[in-house]
FILUMVEX-227689 format. One record per atom (N, C-alpha, C): residue number from 1; residue in three letters; chain; atom name; x negated, y, z. Coordinates in steps of 0.2 Angstrom, whole numbers. Layout:
<pts>
  resi  resn  chain  name      u      v      w
   NUM   ALA      A    CA      X      Y      Z
...
</pts>
This chain:
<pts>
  resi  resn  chain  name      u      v      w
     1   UNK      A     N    150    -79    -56
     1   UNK      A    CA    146    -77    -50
     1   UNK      A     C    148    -70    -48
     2   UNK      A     N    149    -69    -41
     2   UNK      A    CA    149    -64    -38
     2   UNK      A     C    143    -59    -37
     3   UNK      A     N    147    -50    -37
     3   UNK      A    CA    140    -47    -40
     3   UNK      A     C    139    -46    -33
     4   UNK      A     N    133    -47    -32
     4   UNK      A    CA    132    -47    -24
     4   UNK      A     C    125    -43    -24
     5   UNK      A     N    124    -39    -17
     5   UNK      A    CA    119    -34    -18
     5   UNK      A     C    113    -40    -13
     6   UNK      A     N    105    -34    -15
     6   UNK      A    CA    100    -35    -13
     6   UNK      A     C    101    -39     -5
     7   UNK      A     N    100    -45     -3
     7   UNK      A    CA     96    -48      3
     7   UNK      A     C     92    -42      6
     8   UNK      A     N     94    -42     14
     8   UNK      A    CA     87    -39     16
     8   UNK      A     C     80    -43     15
     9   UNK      A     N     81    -50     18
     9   UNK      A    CA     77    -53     16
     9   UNK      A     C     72    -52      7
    10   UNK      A     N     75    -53      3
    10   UNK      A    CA     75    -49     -4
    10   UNK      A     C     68    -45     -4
    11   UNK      A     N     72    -37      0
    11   UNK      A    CA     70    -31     -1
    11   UNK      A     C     63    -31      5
    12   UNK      A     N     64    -36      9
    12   UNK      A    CA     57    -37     13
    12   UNK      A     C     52    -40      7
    13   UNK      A     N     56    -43      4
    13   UNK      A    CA     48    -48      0
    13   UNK      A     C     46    -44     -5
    14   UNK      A     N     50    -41    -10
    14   UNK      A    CA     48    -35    -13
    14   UNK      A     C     42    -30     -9
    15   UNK      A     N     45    -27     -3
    15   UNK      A    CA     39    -22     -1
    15   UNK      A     C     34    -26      1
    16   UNK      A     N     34    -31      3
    16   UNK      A    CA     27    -36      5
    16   UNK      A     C     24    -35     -4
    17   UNK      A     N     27    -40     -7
    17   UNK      A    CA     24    -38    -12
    17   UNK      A     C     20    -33    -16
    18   UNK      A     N     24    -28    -15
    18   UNK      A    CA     20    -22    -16
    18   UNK      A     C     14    -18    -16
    19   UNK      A     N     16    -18     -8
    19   UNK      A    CA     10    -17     -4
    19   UNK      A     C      5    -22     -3
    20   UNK      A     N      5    -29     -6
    20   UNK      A    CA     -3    -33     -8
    20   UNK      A     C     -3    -31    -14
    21   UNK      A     N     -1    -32    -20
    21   UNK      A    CA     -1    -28    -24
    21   UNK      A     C     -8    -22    -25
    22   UNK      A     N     -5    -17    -20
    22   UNK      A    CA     -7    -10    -18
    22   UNK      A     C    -13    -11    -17
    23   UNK      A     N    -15    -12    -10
    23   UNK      A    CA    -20    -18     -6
    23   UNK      A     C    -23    -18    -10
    24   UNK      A     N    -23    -24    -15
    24   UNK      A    CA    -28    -28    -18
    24   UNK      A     C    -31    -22    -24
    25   UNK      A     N    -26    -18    -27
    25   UNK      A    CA    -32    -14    -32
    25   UNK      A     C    -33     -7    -27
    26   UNK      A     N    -31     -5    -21
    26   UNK      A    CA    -35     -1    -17
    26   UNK      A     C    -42     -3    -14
    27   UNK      A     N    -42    -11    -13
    27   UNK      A    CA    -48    -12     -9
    27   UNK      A     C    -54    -11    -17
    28   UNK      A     N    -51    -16    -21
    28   UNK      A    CA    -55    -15    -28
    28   UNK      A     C    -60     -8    -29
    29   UNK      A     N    -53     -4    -30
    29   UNK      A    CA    -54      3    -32
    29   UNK      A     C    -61      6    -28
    30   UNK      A     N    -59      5    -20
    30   UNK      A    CA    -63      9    -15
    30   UNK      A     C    -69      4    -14
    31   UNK      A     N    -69     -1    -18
    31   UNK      A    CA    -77     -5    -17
    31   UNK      A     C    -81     -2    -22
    32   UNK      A     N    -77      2    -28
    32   UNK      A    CA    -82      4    -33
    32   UNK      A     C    -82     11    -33
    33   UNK      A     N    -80     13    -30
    33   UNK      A    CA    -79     20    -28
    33   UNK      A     C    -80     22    -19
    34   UNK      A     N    -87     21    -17
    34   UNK      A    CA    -86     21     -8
    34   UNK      A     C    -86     28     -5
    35   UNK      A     N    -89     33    -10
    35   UNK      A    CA    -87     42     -6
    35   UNK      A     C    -80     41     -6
    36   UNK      A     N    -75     40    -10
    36   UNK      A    CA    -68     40     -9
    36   UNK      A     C    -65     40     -2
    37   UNK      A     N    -67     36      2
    37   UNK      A    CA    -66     32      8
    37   UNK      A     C    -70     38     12
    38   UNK      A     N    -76     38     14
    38   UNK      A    CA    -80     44     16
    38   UNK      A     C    -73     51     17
    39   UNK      A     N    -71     54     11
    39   UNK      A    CA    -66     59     10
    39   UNK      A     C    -60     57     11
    40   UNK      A     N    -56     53     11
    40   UNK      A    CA    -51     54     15
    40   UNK      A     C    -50     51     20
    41   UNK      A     N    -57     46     23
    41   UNK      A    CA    -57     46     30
    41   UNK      A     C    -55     52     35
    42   UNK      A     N    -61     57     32
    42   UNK      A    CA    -63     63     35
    42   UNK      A     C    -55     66     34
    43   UNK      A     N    -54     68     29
    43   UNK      A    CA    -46     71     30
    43   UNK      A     C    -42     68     34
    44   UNK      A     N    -41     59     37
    44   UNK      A    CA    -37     59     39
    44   UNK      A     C    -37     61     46
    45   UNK      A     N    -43     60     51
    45   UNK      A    CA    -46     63     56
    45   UNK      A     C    -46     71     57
    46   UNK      A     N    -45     74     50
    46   UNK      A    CA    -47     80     55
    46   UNK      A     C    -38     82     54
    47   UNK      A     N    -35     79     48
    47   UNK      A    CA    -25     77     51
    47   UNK      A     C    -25     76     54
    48   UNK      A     N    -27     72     62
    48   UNK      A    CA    -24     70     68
    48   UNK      A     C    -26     77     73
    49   UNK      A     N    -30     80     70
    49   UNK      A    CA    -32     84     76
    49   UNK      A     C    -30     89     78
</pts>
């Protein structure tokens, strides 16, 4: 076999995966923790400003 590197396709599936991965225990996280969200909603709004 040839040593052949990462597919972009590969490397797409990987970061898709991740980030549901991520997703899925941030939604978890932020359902049993809902100030959390509150806090850095607020920070990220007052970051845009």
């Amino acid at each position: 076999m040839k040593d052949k590197k990462f597919s972009p396709l590969t490397i797409i599936c990987v970061i898709i995966g991740i980030c549901w991965v991520v997703s899925i225990v941030g939604i978890g996280y932020f359902i049993s923790h809902p100030e959390i969200i509150g806090h850095w909603f607020s920070r990220l709004i007052s970051g845009f400003k």
